[in-house]
Each structure stands twice: as C-alpha cells, then as structure tokens.
FITI-619515 format. One record per residue (C-alpha): residue number from 1; residue in one letter; x, y negated, z negated. Coordinates in steps of 0.25 Angstrom, whole numbers. Each point is the difference from the previous one (the first is absolute). Last residue first. Example, Ala and Ser with C-alpha at 12.3 -4.5 7.8 and 13.67 -1.06 7.14 Angstrom:
BEGIN
SITE  2  S  55  4  -29
SITE  1  A  -6  14  -2
END
This chain:
BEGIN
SITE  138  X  -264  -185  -50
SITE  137  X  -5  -9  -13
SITE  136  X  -15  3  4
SITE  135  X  -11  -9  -1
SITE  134  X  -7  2  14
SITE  133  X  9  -9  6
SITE  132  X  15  0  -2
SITE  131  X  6  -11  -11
SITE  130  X  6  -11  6
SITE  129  X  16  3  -4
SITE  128  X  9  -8  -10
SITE  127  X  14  3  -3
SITE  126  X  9  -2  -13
SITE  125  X  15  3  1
SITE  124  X  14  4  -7
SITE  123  X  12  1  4
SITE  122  X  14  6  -6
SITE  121  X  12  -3  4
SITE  120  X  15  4  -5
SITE  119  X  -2  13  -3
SITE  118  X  14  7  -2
SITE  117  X  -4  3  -17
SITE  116  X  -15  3  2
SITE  115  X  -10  -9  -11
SITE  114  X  3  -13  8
SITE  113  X  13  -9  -4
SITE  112  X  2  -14  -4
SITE  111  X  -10  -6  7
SITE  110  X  -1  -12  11
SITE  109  X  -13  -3  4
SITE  108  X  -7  -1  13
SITE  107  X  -13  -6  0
SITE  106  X  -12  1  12
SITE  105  X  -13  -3  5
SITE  104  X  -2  8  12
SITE  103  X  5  -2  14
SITE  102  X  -10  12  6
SITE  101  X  4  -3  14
SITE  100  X  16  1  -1
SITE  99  X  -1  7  -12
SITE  98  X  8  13  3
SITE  97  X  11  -9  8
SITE  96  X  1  -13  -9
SITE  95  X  2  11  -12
SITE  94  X  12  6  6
SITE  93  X  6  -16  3
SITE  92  X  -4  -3  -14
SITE  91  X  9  12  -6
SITE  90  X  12  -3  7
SITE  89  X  -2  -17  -3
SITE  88  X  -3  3  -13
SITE  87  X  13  9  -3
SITE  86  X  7  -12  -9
SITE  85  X  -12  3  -9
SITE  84  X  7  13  -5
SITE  83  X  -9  11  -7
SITE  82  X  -12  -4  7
SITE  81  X  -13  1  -3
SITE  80  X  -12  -4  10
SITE  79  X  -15  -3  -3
SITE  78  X  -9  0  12
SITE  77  X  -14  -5  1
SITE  76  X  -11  0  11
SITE  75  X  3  13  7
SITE  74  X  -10  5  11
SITE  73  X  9  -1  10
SITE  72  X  8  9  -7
SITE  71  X  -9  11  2
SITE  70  X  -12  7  -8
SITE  69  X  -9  11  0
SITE  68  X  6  5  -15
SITE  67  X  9  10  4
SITE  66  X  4  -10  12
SITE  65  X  3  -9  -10
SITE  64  X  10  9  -8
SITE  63  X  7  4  11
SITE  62  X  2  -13  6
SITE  61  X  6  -5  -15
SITE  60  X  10  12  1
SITE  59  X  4  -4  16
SITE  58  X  1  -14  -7
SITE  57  X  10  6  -11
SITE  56  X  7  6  11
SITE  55  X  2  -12  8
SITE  54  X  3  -8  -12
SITE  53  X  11  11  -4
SITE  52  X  7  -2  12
SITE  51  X  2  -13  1
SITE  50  X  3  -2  -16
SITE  49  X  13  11  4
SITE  48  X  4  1  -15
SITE  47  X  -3  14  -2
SITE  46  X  -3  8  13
SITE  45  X  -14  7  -4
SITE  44  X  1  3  -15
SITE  43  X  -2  14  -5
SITE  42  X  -16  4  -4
SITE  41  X  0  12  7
SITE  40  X  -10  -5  9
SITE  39  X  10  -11  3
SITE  38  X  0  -14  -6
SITE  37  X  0  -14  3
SITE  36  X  -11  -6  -8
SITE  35  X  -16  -3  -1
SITE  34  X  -5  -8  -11
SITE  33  X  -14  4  0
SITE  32  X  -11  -4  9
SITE  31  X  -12  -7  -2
SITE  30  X  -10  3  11
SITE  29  X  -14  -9  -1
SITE  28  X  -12  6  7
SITE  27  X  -10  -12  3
SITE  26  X  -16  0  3
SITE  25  X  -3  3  -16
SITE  24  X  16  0  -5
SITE  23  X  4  14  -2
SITE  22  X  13  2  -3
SITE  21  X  11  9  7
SITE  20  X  11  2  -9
SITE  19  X  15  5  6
SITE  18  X  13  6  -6
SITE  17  X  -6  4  -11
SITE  16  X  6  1  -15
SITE  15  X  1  10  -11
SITE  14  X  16  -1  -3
SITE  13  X  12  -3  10
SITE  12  X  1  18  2
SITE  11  X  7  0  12
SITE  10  X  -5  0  14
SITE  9  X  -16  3  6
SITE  8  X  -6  -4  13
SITE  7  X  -13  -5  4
SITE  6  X  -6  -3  -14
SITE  5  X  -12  -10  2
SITE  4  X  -10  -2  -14
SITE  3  X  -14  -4  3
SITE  2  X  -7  -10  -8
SITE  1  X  -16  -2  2
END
C-alpha cells in the first residue's frame, strides 16, 4: 500500500507529494520530497542565509514525518543541495544538530539553483519505521 502525505500546501511546482509512506510487509518506508525554505505564501525564507534556511527546511522535513508517524531519528538517508558548497561547514553544523542520533547516510551536492529564486538549500530524505502491530500503517 502507498499512501501520499501533504501537510502543507505552497506554489503550484506541479503534481508532486511532499511525503510517501510505503508499505514494506514488517517495514513502513517514508520518502520525503525535496523540502525548501519557503513560507506558506510561497516567498522565500531569509535568501541567502544557508543557516537559516537549513533549519526551516528541517522544521519542513519534521512536519512531513510526523504526518507520517515518523521522526528524524527514524532517517536513514539524506540528500543535501546547496547552491554554494563553500556553505558546507554552515549547512553541516545545522544537520549535526537534527541528526545527532539518527546520523543517516548522507550526500551533499552543490547545484546550480533549486526551482524558487532566494532558495539556496533543498533537502531531501528516506526514513524507515517498524510497521505497528496489528497491520495498520498508523
């Protein structure tokens, strides 16, 4: 069984879920889209700040989880796009504090841009839970 998780809603970026929860027999795996630094409104939150918009992207990735009875504990792969790779250090030093237990296999990549002009990070990641007895994904 596939379940689709939307807890929020900004711009139109096309037909796209920001979470998918799959049924694995005795595991749940949660993929979770590409998560950026933007408001409700879809306007970028503090453009070129790296620090900033890590955190908020991770408060995004949190959200996302917890819709789908996960936590960043539960993470086991992260995937990280930067615009500028000289902010490694800034973005690394965010990512130590969310995934101080989980420490999930990771990349971080330099990009040229993400799909929102003044968002300069975009994270994405894979998490895996037991699945609850008595069958049920919740």
């Amino acid at each position: 069984m596939i379940e689709r998780i939307n807890p929020f809603q900004y711009g139109a970026f096309g037909h796209y879920s920001q979470g998918v929860k799959i049924d694995l027999g005795t595991k749940v795996m949660i993929l979770v889209a590409g998560q950026l630094a933007l408001n409700d409104d879809g306007t970028p939150v503090a453009p070129g700040d790296f620090t900033a918009q890590t955190h908020y992207v991770f408060k995004r990735i949190q959200q996302v989880l917890e819709a789908a009875g996960a936590g960043l504990d539960d993470v086991v792969k992260a995937l990280f796009f930067l615009t500028d790779a000289s902010k490694y250090s800034e973005v690394s030093a965010v990512r130590n504090q969310y995934f101080a237990t989980a420490r999930p296999a990771s990349a971080m990549v330099e990009i040229s841009n993400t799909v929102a002009a003044g968002c300069d990070v975009e994270i994405e990641v894979m998490a895996m839970i037991d699945k609850p007895a008595g069958g049920s994904h919740e």
